[in-house]
Every structure is written in C-alpha cells, then in structure tokens.
N, CA, C and O atoms as a GROMACS GRO file, in nm:
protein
  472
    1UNK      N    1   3.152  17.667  31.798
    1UNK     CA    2   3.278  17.690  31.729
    1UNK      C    3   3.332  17.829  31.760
    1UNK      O    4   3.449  17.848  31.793
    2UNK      N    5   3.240  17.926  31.748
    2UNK     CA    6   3.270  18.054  31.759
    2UNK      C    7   3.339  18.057  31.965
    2UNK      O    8   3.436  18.117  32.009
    3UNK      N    9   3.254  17.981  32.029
    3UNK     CA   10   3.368  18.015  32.164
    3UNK      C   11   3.428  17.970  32.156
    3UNK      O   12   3.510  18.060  32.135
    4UNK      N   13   3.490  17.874  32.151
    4UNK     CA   14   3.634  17.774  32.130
    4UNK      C   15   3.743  17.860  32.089
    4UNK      O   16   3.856  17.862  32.138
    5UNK      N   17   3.687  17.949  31.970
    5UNK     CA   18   3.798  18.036  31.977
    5UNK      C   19   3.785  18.163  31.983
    5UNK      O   20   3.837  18.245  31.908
    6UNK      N   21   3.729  18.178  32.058
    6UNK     CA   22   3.676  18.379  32.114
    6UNK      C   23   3.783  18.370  32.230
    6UNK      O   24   3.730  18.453  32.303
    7UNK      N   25   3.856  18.344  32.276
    7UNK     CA   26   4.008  18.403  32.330
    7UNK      C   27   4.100  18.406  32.270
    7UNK      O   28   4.200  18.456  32.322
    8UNK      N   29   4.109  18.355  32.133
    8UNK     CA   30   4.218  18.359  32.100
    8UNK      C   31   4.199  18.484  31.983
    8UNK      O   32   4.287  18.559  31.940
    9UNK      N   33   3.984  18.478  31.931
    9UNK     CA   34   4.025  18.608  31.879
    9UNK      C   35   3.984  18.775  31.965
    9UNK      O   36   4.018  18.887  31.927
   10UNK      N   37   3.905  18.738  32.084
   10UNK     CA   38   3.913  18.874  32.126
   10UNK      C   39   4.004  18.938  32.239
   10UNK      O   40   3.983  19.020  32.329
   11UNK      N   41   4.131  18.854  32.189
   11UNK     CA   42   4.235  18.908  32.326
   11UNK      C   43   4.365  18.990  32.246
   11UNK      O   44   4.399  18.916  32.154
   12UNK      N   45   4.414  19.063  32.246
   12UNK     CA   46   4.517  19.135  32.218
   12UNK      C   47   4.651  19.064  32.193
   12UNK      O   48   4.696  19.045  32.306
   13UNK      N   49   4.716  19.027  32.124
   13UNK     CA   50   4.833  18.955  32.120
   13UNK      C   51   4.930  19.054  32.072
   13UNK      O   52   4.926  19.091  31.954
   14UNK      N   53   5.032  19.106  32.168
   14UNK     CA   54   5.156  19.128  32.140
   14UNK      C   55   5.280  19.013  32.150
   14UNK      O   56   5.313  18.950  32.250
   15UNK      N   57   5.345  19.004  31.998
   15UNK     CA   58   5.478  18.902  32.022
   15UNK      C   59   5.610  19.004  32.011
   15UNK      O   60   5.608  19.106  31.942
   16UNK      N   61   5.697  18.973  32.071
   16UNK     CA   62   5.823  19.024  32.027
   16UNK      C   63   5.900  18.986  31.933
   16UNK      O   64   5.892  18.869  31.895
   17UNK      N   65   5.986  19.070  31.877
   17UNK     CA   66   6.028  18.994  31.714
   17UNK      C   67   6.164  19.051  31.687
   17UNK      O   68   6.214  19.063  31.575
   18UNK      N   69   6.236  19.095  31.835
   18UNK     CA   70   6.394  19.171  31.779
   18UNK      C   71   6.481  19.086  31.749
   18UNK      O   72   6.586  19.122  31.695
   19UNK      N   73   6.453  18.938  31.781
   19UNK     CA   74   6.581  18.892  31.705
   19UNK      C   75   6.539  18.838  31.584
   19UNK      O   76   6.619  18.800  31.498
   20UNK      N   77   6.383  18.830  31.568
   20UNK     CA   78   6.395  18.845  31.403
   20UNK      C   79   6.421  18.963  31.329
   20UNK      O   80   6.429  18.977  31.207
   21UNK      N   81   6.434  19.065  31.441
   21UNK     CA   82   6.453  19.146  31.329
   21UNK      C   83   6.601  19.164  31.314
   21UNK      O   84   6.644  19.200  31.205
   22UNK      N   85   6.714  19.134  31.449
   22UNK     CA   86   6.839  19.144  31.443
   22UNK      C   87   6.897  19.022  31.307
   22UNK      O   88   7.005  19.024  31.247
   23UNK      N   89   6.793  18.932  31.293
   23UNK     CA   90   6.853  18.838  31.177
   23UNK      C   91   6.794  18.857  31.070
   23UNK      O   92   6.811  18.784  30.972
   24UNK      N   93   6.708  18.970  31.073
   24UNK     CA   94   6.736  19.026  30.925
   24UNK      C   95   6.832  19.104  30.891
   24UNK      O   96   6.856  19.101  30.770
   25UNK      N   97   6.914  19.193  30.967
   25UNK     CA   98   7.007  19.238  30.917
   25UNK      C   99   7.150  19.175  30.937
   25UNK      O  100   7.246  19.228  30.882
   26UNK      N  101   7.165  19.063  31.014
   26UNK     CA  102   7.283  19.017  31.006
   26UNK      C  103   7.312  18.899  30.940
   26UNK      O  104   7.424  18.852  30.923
   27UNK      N  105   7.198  18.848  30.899
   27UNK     CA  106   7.193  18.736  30.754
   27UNK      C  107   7.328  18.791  30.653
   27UNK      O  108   7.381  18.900  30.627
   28UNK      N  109   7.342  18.688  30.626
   28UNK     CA  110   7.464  18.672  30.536
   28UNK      C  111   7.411  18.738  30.383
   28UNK      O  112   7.290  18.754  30.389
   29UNK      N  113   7.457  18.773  30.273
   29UNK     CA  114   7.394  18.747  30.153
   29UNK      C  115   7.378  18.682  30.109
   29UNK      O  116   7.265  18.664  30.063
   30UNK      N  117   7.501  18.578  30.085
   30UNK     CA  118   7.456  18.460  30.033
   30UNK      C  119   7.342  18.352  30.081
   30UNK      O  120   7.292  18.276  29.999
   31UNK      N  121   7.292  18.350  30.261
   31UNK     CA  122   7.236  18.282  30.334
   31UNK      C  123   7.106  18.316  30.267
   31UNK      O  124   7.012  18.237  30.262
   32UNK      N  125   7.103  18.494  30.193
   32UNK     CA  126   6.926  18.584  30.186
   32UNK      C  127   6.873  18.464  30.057
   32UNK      O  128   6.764  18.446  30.001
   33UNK      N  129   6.957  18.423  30.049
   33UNK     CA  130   6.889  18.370  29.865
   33UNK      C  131   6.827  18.232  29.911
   33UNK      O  132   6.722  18.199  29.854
   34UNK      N  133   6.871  18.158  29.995
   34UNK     CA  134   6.820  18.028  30.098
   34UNK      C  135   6.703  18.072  30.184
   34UNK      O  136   6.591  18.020  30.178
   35UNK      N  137   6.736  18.170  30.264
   35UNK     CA  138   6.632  18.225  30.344
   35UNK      C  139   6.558  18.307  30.386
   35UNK      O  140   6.533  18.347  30.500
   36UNK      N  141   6.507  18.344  30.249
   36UNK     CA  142   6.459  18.448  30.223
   36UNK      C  143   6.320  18.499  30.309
   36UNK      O  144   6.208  18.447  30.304
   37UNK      N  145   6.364  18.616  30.391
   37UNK     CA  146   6.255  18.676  30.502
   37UNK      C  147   6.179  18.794  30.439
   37UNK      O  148   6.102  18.855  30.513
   38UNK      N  149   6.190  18.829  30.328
   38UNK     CA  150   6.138  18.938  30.281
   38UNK      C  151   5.967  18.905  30.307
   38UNK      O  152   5.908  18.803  30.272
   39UNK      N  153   5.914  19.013  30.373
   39UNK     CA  154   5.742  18.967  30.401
   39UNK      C  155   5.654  19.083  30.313
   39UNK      O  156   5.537  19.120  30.319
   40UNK      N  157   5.769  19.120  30.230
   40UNK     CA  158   5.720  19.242  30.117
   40UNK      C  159   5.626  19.141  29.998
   40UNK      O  160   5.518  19.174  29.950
   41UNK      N  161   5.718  18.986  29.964
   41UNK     CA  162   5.678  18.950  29.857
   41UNK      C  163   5.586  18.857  29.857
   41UNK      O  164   5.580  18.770  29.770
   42UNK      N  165   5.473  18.869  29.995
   42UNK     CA  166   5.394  18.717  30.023
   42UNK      C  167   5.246  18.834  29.956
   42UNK      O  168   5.226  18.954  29.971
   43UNK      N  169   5.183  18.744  29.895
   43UNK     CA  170   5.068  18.769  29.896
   43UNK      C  171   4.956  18.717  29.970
   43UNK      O  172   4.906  18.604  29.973
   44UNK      N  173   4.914  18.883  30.058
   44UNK     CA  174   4.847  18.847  30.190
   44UNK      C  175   4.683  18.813  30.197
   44UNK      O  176   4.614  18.787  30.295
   45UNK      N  177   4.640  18.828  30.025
   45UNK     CA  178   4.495  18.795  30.057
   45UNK      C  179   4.529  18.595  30.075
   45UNK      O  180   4.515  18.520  30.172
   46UNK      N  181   4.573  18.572  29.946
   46UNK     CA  182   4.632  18.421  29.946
   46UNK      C  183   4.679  18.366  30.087
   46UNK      O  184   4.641  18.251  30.111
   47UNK      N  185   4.758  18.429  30.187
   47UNK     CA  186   4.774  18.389  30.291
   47UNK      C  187   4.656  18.346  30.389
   47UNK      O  188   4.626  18.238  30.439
   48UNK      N  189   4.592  18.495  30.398
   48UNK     CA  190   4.456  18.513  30.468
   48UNK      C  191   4.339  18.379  30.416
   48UNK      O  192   4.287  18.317  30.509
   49UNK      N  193   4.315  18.354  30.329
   49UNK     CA  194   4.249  18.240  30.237
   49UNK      C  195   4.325  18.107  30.338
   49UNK      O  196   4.262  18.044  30.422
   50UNK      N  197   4.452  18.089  30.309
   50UNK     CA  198   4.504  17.969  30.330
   50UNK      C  199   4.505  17.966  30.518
   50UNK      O  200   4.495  17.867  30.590
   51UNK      N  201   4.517  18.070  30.546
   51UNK     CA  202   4.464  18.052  30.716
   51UNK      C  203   4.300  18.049  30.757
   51UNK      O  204   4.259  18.016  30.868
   52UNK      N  205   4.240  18.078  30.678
   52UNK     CA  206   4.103  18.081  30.709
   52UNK      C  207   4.069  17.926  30.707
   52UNK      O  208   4.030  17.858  30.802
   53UNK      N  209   4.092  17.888  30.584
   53UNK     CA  210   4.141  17.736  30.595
   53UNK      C  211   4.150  17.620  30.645
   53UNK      O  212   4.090  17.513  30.639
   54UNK      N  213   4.271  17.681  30.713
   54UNK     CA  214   4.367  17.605  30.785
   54UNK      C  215   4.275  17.565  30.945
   54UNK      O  216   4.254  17.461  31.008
   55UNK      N  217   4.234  17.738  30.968
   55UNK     CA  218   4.139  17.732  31.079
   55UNK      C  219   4.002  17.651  31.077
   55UNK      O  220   3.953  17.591  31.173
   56UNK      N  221   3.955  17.660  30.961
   56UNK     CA  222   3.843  17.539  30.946
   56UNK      C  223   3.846  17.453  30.929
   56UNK      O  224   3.742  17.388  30.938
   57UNK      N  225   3.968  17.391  30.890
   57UNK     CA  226   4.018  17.222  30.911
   57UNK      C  227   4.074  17.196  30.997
   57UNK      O  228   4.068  17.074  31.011
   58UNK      N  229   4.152  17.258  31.096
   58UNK     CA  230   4.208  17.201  31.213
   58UNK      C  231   4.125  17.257  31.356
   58UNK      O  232   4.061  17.196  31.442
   59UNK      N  233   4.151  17.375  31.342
   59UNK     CA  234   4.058  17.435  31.428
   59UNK      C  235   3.920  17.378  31.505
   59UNK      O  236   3.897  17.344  31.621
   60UNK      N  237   3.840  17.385  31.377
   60UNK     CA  238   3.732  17.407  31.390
   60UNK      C  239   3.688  17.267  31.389
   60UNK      O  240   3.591  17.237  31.459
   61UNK      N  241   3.753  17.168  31.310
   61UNK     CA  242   3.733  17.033  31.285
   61UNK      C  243   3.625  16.991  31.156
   61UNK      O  244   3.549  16.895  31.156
   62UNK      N  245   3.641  17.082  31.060
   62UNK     CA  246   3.518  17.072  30.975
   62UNK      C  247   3.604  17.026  30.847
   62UNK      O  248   3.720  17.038  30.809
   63UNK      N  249   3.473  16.961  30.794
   63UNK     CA  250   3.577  16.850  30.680
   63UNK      C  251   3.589  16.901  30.528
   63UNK      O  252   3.481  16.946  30.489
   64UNK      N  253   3.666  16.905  30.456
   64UNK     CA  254   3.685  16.944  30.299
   64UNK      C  255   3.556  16.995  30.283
   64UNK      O  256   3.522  17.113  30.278
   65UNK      N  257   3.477  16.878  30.275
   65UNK     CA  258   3.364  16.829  30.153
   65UNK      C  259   3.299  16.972  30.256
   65UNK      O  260   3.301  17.059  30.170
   66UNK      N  261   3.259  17.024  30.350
   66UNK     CA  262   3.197  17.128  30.390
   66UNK      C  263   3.171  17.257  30.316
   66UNK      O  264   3.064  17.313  30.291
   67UNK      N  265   3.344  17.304  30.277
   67UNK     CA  266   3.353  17.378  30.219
   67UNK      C  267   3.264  17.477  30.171
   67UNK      O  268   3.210  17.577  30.218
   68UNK      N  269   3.265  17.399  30.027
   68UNK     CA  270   3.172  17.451  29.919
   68UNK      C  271   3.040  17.487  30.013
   68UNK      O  272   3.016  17.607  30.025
   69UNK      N  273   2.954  17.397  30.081
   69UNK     CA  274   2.875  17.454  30.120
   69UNK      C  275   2.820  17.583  30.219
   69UNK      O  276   2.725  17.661  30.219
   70UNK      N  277   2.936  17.556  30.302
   70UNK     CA  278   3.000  17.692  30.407
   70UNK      C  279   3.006  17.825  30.261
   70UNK      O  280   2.935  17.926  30.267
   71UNK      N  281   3.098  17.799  30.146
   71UNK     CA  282   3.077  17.921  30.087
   71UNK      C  283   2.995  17.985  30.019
   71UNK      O  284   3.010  18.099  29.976
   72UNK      N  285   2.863  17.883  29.996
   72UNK     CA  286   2.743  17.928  29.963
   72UNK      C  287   2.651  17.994  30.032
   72UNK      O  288   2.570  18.078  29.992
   73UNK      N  289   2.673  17.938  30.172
   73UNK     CA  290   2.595  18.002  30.326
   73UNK      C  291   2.618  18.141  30.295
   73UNK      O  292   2.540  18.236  30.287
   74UNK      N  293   2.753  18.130  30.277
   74UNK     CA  294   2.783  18.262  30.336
   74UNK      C  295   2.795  18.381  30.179
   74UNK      O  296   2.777  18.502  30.189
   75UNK      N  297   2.825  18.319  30.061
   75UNK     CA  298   2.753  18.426  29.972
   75UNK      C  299   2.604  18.429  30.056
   75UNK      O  300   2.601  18.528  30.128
   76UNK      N  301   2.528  18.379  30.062
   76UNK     CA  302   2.365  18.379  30.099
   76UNK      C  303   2.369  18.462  30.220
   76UNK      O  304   2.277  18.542  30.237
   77UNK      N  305   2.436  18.457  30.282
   77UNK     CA  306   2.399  18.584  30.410
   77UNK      C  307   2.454  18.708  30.369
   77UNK      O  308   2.419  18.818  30.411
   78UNK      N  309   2.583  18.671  30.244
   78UNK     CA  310   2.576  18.860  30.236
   78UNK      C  311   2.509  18.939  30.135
   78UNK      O  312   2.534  19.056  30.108
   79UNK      N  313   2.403  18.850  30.071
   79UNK     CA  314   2.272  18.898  30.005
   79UNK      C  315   2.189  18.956  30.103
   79UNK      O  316   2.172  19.077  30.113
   80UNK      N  317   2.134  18.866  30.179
   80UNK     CA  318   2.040  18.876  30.292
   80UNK      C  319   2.108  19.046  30.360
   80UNK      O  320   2.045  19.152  30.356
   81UNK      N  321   2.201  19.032  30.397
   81UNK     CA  322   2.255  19.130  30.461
   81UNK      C  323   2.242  19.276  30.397
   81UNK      O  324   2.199  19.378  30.451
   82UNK      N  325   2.293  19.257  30.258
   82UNK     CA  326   2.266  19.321  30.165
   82UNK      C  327   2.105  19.390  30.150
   82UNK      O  328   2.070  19.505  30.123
   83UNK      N  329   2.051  19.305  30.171
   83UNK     CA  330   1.859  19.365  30.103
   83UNK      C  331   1.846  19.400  30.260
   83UNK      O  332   1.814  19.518  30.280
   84UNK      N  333   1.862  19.332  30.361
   84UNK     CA  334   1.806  19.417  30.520
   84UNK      C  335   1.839  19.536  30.495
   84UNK      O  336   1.749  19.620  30.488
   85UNK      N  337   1.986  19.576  30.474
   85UNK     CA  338   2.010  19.721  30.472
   85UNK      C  339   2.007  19.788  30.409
   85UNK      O  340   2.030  19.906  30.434
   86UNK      N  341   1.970  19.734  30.279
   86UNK     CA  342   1.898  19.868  30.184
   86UNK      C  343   1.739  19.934  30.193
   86UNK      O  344   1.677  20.033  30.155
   87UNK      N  345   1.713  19.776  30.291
   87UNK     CA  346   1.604  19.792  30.322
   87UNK      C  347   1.554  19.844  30.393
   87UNK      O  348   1.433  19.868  30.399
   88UNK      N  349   1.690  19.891  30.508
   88UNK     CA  350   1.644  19.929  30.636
   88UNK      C  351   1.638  20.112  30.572
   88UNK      O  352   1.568  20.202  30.618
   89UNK      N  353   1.725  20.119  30.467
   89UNK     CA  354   1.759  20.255  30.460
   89UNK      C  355   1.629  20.338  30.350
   89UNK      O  356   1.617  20.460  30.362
   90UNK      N  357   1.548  20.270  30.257
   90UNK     CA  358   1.480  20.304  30.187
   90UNK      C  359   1.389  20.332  30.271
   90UNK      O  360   1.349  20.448  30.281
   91UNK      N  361   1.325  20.202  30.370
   91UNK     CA  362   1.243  20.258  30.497
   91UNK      C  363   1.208  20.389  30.586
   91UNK      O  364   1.101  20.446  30.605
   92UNK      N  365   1.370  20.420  30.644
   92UNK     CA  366   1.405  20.525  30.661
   92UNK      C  367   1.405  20.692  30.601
   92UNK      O  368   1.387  20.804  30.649
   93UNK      N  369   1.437  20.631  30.460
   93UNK     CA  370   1.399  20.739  30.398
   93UNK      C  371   1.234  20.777  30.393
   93UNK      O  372   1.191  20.890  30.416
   94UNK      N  373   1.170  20.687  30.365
   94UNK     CA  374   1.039  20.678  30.316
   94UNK      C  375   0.927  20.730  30.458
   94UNK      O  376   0.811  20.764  30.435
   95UNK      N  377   0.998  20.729  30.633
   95UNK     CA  378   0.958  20.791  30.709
   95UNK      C  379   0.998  20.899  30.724
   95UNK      O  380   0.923  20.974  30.785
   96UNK      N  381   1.119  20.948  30.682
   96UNK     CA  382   1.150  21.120  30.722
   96UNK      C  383   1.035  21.132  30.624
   96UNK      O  384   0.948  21.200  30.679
   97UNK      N  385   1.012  21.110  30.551
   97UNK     CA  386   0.872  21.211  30.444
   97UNK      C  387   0.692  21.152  30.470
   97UNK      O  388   0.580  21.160  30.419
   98UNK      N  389   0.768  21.093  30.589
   98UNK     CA  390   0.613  20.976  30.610
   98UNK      C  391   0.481  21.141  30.683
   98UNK      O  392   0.359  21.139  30.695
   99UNK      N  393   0.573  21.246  30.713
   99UNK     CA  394   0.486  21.329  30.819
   99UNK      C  395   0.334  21.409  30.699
   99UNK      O  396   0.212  21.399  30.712
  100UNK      N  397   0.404  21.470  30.612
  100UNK     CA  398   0.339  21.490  30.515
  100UNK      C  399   0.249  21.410  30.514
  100UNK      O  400   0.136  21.444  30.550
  101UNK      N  401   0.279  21.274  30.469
  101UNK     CA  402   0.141  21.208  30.395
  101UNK      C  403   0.056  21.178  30.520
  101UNK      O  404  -0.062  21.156  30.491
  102UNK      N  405   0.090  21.171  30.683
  102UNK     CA  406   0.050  21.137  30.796
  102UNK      C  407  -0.078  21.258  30.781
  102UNK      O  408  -0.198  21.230  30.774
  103UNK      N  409  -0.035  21.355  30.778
  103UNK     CA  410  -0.102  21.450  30.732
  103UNK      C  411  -0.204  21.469  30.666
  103UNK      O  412  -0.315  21.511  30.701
  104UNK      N  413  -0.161  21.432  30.554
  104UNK     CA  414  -0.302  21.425  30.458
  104UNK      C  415  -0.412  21.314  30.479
  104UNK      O  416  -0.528  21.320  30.437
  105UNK      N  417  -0.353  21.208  30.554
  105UNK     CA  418  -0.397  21.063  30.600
  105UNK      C  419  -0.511  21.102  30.681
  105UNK      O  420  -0.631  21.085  30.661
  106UNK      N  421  -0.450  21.156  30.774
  106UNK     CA  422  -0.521  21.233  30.906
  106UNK      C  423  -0.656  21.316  30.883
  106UNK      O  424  -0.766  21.291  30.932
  107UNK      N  425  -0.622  21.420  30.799
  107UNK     CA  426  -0.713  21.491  30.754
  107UNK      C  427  -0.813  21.493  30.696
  107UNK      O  428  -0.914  21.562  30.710
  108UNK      N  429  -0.762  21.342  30.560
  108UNK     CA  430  -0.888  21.304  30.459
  108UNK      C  431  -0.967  21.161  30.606
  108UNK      O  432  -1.068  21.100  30.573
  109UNK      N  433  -0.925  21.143  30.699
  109UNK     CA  434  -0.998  21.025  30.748
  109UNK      C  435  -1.073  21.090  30.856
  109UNK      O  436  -1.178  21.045  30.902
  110UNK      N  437  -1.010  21.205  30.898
  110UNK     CA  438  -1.089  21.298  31.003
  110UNK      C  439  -1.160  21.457  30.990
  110UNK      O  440  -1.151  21.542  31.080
  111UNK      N  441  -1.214  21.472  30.888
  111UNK     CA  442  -1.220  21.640  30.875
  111UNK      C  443  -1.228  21.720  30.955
  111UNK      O  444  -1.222  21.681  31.072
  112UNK      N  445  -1.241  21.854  30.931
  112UNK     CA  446  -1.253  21.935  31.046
  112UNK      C  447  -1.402  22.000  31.104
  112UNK      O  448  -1.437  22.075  31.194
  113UNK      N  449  -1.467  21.922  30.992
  113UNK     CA  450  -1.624  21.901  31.011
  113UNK      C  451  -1.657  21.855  31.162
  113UNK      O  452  -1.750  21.891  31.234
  114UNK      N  453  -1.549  21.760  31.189
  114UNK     CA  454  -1.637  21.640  31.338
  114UNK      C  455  -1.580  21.721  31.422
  114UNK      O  456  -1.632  21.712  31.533
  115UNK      N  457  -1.473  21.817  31.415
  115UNK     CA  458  -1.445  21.869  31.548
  115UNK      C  459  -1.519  21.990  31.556
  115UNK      O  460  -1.539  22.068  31.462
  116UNK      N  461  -1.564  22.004  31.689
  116UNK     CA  462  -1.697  22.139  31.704
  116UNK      C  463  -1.607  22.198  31.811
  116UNK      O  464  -1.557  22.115  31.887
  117UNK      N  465  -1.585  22.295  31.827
  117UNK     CA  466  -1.516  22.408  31.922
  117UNK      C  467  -1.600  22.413  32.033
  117UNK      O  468  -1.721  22.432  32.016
  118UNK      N  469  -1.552  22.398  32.146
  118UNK     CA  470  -1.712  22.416  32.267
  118UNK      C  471  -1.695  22.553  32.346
  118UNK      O  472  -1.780  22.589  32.427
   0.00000   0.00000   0.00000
C-alpha cells in the first residue's frame, strides 16, 4: 500500500492557482454568498480526517469495517513507540553514569591484590 502511493507522496507538487485567485477578487458580491471561497472558515483537522479517509477507502481499497481496527493498531504502536523511547532514553541516561559503577564492578571482582608489578 505504502508504494502505490510513495510518488504521489514523496514528490513535490507545485499547482498554479492565479485564476483562482483572480476569481477571488472579481467574484461578484452577491455571487460570494453562493460561492463562497473563503479557505479561512474550513476546519483543517476535520478536513485532514476526512482525506485520510477518503485515502483508505478509495486509495488504498480498505473496507469501513477495517477502520476501527486500523485505529487500534495504531493507538498500539504509539504506545509501543512511546515505551522504546523512553526507554531508549532512561538507558542512556543510566550509561553516562554506568562508568562509576564499571568501576567499582571492576575493582570489587578484581583487586589490586592479583596484580603483582614485575
């Protein structure tokens, strides 16, 4: 699924839009109340939702009833995602200070008893 449409999302799309934009300003007033272009008043998460959608039912070819389960997957991977990287970072922390205890590790398992100077 993901190649099918990896050109259409990793390619650059420029469109041109001057005569939409020349017919926004030469719209009539009375025409603005019929056809209204204002893209101030769409709400774009709701859009984004309804194209995500749109892309998994036509697109992608995946059926209603999927849904729900697609949005459980995917709460579930951004848990998962979630604990790797806290995980990765507590880890991290827990080796910048790992030298110290390497240290003491070292020392109580090897004294300086066994090493003889020759």
């Amino acid at each position: 699924a993901i190649s099918a449409l990896s050109y259409f999302t990793c390619q650059e799309w420029k469109f041109k839009n001057e005569k939409f934009m020349r017919l926004l300003t030469d719209i009539l007033p009375d025409d603005k109340e019929d056809f209204d272009f204002n893209l101030d008043d769409i709400d774009h998460l709701t859009y984004l939702r309804r194209c995500i959608l749109g892309a998994r039912i036509y697109l992608l070819n995946d059926s209603v009833e999927n849904i729900p389960a697609g949005k459980r997957k995917a709460e579930r991977l951004y848990w998962i995602d979630k604990i790797v990287r806290i995980s990765f970072w507590v880890l991290l922390i827990w080796l910048v200070n790992m030298p110290h205890r390497l240290h003491l590790l070292w020392s109580s398992l090897y004294p300086q008893q066994y090493f003889v100077d020759v």
